[in-house]
VMD Tcl script that builds the backbone (N, CA, C; Angstrom):
set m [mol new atoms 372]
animate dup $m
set s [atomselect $m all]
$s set {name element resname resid chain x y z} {
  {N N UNK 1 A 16.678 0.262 1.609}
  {CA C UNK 1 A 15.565 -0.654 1.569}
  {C C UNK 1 A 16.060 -2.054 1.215}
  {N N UNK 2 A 15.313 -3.162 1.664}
  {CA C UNK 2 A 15.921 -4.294 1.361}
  {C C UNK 2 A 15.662 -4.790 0.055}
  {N N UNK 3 A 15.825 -5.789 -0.333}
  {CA C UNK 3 A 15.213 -6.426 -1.707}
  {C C UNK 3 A 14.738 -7.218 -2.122}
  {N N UNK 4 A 13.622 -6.949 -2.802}
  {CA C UNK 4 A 11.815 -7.762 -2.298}
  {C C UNK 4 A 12.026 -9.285 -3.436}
  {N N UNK 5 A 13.297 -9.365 -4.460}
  {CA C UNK 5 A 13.217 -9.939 -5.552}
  {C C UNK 5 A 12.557 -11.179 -5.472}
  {N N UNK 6 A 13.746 -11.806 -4.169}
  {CA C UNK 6 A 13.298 -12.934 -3.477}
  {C C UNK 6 A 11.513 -13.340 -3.462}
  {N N UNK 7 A 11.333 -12.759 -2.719}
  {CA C UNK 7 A 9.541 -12.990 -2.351}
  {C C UNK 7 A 9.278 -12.779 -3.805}
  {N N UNK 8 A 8.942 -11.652 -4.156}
  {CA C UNK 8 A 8.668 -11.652 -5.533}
  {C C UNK 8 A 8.016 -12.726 -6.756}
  {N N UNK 9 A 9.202 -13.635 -6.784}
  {CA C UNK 9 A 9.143 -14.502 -7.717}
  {C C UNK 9 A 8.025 -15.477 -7.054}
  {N N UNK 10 A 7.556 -15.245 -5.596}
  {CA C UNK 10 A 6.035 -16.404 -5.655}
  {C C UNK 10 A 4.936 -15.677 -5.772}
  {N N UNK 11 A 5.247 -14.361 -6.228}
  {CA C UNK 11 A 3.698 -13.713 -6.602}
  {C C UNK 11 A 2.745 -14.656 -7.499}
  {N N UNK 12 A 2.726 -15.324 -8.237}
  {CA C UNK 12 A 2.170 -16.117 -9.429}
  {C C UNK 12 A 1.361 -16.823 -8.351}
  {N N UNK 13 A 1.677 -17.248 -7.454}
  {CA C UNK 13 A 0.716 -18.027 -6.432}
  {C C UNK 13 A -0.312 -17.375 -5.958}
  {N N UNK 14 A -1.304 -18.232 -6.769}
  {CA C UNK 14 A -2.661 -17.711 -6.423}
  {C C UNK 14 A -2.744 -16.818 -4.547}
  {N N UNK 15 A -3.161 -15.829 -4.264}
  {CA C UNK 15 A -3.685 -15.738 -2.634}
  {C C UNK 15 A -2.532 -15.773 -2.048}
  {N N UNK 16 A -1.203 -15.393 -2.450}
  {CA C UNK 16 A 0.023 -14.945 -1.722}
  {C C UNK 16 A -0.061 -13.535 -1.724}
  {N N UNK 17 A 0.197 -13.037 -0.774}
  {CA C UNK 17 A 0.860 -11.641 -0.516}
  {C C UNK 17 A 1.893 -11.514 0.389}
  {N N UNK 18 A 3.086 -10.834 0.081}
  {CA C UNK 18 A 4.103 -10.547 0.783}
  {C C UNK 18 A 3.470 -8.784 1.170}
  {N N UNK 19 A 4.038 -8.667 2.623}
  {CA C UNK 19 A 4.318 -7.412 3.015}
  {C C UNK 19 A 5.556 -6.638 3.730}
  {N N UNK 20 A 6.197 -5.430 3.575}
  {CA C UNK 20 A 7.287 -5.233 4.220}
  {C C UNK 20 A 7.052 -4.104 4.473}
  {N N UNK 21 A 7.731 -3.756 5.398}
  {CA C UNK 21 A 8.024 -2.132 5.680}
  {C C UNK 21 A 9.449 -1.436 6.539}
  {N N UNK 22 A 9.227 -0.828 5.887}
  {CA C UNK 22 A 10.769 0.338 5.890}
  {C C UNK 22 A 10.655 1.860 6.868}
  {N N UNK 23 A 11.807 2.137 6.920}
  {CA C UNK 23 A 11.470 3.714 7.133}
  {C C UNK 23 A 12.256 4.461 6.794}
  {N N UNK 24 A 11.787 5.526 5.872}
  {CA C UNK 24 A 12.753 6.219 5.161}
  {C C UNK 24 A 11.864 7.991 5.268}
  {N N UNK 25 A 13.130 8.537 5.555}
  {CA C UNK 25 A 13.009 9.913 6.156}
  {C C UNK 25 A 11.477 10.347 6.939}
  {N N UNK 26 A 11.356 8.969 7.953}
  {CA C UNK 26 A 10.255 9.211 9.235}
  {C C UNK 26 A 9.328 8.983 8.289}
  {N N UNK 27 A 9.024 8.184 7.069}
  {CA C UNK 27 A 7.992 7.891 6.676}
  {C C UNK 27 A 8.061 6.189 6.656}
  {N N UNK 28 A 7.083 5.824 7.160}
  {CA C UNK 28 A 6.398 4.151 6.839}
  {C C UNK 28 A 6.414 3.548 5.343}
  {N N UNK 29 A 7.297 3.781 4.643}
  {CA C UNK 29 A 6.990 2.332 3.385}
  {C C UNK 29 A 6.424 0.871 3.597}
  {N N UNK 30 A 5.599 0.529 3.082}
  {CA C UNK 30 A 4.700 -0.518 3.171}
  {C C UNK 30 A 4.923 -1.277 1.433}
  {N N UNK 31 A 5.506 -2.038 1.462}
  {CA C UNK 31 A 5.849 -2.260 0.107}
  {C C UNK 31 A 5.178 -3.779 0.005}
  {N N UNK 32 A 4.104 -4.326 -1.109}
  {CA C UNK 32 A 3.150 -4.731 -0.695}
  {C C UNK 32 A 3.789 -6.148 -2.230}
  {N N UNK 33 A 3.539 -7.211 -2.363}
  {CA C UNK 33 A 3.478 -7.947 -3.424}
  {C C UNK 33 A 2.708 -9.050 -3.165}
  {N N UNK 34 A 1.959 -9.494 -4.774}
  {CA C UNK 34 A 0.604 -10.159 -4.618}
  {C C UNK 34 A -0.601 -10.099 -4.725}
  {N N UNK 35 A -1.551 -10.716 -3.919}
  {CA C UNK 35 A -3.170 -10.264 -4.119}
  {C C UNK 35 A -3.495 -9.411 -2.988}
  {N N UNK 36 A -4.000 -8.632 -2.865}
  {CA C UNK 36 A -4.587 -8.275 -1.701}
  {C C UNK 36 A -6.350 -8.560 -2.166}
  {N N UNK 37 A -6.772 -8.967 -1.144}
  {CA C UNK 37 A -7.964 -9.885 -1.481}
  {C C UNK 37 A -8.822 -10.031 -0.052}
  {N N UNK 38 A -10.153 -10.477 0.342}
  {CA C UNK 38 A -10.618 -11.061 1.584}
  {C C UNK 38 A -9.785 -11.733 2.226}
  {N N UNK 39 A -8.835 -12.472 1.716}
  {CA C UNK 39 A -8.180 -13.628 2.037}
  {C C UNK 39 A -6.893 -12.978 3.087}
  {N N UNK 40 A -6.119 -11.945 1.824}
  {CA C UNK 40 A -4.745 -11.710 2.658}
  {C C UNK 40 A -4.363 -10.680 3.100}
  {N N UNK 41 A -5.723 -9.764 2.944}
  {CA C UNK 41 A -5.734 -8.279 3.295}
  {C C UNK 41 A -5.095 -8.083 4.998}
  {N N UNK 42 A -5.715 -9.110 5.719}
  {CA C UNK 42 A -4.936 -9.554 7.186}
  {C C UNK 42 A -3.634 -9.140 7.360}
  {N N UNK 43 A -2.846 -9.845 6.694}
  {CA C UNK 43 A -1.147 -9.139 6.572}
  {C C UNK 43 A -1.010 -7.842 6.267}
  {N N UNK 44 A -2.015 -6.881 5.444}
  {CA C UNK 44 A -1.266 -5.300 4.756}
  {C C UNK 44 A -1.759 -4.677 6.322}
  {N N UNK 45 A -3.669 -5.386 6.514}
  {CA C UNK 45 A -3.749 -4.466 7.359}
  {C C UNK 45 A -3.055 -4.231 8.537}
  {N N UNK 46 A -2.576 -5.275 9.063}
  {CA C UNK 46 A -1.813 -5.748 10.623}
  {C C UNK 46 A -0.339 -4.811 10.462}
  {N N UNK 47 A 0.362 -4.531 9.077}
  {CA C UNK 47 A 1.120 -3.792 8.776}
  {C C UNK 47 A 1.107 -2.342 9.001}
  {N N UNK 48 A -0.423 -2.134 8.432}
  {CA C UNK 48 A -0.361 -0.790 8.777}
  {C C UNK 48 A -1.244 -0.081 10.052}
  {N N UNK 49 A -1.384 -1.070 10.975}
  {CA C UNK 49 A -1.899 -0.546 12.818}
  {C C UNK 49 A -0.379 -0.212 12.740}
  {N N UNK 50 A -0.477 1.633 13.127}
  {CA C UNK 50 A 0.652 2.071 13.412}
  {C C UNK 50 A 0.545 2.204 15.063}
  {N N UNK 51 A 1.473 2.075 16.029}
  {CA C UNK 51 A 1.403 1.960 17.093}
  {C C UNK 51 A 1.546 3.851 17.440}
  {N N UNK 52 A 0.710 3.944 18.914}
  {CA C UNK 52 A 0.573 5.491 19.285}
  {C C UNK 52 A 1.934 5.984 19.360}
  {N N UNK 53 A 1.990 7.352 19.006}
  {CA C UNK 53 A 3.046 8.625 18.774}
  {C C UNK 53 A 3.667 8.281 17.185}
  {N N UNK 54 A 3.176 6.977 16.066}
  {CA C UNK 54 A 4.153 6.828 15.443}
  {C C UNK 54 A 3.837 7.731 14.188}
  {N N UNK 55 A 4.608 7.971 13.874}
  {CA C UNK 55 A 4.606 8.937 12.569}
  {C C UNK 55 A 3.744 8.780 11.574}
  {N N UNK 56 A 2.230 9.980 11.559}
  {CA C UNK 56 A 1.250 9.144 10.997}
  {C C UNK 56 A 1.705 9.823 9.243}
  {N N UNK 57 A 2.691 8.985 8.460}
  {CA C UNK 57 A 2.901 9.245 6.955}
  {C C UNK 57 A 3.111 8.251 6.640}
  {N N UNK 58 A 2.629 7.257 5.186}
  {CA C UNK 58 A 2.461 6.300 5.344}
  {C C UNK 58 A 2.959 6.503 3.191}
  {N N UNK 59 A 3.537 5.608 2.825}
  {CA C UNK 59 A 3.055 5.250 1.634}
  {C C UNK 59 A 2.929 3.763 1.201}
  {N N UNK 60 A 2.654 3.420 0.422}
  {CA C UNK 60 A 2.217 2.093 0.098}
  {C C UNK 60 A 2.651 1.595 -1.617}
  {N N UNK 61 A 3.722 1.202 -1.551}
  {CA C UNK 61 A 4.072 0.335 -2.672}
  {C C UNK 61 A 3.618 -0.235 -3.605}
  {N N UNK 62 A 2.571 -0.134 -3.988}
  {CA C UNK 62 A 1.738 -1.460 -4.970}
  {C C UNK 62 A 2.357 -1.859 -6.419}
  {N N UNK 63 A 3.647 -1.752 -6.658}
  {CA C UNK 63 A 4.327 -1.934 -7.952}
  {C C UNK 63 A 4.233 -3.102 -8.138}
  {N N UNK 64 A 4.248 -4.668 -7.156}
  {CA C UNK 64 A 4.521 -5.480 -7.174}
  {C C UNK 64 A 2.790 -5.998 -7.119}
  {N N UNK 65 A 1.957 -5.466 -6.824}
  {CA C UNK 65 A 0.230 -5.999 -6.482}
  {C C UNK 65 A -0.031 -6.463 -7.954}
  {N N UNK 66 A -0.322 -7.738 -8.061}
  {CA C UNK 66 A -1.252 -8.238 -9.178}
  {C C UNK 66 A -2.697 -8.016 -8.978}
  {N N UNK 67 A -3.125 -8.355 -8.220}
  {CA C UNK 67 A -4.559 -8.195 -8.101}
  {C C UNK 67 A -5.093 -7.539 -6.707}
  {N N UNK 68 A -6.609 -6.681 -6.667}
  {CA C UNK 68 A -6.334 -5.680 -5.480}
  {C C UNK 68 A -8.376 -5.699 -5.614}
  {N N UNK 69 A -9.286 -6.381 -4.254}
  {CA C UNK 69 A -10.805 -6.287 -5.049}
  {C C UNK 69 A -11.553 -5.261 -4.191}
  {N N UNK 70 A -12.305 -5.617 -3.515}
  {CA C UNK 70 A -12.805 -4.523 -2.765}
  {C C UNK 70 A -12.538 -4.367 -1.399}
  {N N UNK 71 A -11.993 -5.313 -0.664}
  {CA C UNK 71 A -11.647 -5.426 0.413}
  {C C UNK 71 A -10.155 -4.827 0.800}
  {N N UNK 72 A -9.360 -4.590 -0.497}
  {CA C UNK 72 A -8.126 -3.924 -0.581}
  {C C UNK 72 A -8.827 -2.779 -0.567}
  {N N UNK 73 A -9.371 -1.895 -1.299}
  {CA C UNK 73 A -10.053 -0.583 -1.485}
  {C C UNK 73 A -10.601 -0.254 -0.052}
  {N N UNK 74 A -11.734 -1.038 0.586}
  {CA C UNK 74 A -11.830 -0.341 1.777}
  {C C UNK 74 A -10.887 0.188 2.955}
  {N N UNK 75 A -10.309 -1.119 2.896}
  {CA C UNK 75 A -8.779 -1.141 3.448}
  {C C UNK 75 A -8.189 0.202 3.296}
  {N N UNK 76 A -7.678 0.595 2.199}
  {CA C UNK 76 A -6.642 1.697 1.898}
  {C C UNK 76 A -8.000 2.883 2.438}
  {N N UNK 77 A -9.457 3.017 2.269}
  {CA C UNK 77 A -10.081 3.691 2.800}
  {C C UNK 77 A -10.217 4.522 4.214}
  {N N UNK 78 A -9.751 3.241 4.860}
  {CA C UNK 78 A -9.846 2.832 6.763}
  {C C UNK 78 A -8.646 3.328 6.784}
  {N N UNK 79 A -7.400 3.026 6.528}
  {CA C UNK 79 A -6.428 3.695 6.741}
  {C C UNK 79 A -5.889 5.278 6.418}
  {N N UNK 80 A -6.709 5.517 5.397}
  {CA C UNK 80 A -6.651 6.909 4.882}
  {C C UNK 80 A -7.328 7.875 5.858}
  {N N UNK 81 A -8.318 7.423 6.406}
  {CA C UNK 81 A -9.062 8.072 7.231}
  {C C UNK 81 A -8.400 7.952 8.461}
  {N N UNK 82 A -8.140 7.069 9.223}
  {CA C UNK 82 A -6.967 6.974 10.510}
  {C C UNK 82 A -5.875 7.680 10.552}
  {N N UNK 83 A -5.499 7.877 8.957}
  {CA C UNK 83 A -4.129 8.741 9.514}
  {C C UNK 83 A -4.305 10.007 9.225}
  {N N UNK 84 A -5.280 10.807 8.206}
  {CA C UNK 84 A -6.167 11.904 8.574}
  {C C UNK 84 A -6.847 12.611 9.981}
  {N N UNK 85 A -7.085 11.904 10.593}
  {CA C UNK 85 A -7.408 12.282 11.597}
  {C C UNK 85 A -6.258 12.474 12.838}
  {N N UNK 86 A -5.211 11.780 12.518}
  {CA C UNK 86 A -4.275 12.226 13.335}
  {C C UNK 86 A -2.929 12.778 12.327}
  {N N UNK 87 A -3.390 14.006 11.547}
  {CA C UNK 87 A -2.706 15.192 10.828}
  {C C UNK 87 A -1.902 14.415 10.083}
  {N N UNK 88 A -1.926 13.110 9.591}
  {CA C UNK 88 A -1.034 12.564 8.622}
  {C C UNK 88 A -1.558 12.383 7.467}
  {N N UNK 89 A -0.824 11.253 6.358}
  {CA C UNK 89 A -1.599 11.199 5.247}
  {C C UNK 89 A -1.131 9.840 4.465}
  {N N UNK 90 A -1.542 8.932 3.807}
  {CA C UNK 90 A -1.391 8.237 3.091}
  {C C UNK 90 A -1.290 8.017 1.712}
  {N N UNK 91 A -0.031 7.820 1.083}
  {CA C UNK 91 A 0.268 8.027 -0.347}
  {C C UNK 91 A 0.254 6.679 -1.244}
  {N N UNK 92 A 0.034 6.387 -1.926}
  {CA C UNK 92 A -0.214 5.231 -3.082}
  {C C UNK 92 A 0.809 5.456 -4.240}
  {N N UNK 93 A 1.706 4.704 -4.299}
  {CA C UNK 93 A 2.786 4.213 -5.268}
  {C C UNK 93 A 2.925 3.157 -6.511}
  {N N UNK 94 A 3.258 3.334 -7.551}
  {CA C UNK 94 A 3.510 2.689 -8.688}
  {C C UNK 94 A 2.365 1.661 -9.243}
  {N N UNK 95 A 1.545 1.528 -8.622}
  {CA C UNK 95 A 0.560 0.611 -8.972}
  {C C UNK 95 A 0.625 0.333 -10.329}
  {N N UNK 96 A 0.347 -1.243 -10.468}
  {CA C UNK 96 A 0.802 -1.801 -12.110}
  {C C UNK 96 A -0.755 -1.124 -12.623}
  {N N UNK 97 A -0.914 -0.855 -14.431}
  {CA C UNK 97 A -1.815 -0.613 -14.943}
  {C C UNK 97 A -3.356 -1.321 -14.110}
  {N N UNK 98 A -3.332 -2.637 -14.272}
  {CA C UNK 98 A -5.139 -3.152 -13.990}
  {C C UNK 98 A -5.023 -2.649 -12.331}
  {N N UNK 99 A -4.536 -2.776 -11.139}
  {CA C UNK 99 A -4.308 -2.110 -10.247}
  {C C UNK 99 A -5.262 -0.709 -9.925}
  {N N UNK 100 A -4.153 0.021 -10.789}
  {CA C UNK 100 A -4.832 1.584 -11.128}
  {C C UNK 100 A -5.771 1.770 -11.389}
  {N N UNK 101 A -6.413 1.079 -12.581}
  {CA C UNK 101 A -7.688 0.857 -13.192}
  {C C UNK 101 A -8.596 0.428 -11.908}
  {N N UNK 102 A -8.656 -0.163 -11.065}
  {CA C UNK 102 A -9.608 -0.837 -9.637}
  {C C UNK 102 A -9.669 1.191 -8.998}
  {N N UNK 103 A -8.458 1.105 -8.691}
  {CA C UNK 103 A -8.230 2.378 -7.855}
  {C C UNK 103 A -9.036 3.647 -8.373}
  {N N UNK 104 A -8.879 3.746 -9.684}
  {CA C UNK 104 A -9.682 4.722 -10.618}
  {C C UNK 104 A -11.097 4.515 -10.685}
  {N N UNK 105 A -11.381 3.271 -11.241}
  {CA C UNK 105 A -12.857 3.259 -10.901}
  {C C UNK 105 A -13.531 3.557 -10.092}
  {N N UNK 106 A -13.263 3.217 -8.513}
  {CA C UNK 106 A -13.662 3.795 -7.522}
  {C C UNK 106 A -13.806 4.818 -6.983}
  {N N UNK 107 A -12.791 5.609 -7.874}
  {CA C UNK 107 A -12.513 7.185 -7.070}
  {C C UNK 107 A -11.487 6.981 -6.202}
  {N N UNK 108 A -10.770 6.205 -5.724}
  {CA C UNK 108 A -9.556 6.241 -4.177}
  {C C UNK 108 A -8.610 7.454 -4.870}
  {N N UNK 109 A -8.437 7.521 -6.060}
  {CA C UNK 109 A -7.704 8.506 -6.550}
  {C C UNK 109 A -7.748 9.893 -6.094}
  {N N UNK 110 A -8.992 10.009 -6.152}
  {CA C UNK 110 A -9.792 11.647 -5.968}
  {C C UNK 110 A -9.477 11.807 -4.127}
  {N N UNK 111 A -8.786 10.697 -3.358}
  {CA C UNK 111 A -8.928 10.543 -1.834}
  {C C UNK 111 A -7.965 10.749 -1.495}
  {N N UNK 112 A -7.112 9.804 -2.036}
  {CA C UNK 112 A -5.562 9.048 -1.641}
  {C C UNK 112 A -4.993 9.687 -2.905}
  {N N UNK 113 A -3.713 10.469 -2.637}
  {CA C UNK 113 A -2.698 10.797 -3.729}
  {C C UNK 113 A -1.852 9.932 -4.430}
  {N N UNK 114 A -1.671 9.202 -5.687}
  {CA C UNK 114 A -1.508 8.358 -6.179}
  {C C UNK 114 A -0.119 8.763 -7.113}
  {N N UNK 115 A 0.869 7.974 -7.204}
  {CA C UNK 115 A 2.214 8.241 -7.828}
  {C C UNK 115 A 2.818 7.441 -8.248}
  {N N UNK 116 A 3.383 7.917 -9.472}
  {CA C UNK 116 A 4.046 6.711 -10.302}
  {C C UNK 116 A 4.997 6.001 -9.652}
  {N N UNK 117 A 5.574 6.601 -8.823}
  {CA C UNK 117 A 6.913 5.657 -8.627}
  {C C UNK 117 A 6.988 5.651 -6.875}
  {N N UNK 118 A 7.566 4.780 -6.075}
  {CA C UNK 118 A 8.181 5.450 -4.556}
  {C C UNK 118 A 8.834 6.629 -4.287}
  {N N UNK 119 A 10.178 6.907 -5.436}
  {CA C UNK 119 A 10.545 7.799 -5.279}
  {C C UNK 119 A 10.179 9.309 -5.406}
  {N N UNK 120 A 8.807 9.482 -6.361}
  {CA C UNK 120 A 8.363 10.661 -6.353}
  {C C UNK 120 A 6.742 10.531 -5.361}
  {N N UNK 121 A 6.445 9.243 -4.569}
  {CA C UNK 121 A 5.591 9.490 -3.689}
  {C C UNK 121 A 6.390 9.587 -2.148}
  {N N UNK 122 A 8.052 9.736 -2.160}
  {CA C UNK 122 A 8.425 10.128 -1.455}
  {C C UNK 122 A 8.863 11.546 -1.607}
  {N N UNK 123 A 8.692 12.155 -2.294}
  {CA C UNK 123 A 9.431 13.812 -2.449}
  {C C UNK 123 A 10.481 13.544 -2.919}
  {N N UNK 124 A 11.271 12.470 -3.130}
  {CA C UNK 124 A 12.398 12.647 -3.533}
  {C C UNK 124 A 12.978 13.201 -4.897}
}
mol reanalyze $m
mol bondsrecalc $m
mol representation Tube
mol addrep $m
């Protein structure tokens, strides 16, 4: 995987989000830093239109997400359901504490399988 440090350090900027993605053992990493918001949800989602035949397993990074409102939540909703329907599944990674707390309130937890780290929302 590459290394996000770089981008990283402009998370503090209000309405930035960086997005990347990887592939590691035929799964989609989506490794996400920033807000996801009305504003920049555009970039995660455009990330994750997986193109036809592609491997519908998906996880999603949020170690680096400062802030995440409802338009992130539906989001991870729409996609959970897209790749359900074509026998895949979408996993949720490291999310910082207030993060989790959005995710929990809502229930996405009880939907989307949620994991402390990449490496154990990859099996590894």
């Amino acid at each position: 995987m590459v290394d996000i440090q770089q981008d990283i350090q402009q998370v503090g900027q209000p309405g930035w989000l960086s997005v990347r993605t990887d592939r590691v053992d035929g799964v989609l990493v989506v490794t996400v830093a920033g807000e996801i918001d009305h504003e920049t949800g555009g970039a995660l989602k455009e990330a994750l239109d997986l193109p036809d035949g592609a491997a519908p397993r998906v996880v999603i990074d949020l170690g680096h997400v400062t802030f995440m409102d409802s338009s992130g939540i539906n989001l991870l909703i729409a996609v959970h359901h897209t790749l359900a329907e074509a026998d895949g599944w979408l996993r949720l990674a490291g999310a910082v504490p207030s993060v989790l707390r959005t995710i929990q309130l809502v229930g996405i937890d009880a939907l989307i399988d949620c994991y402390p780290t990449l490496p154990q929302a990859l099996g590894h």
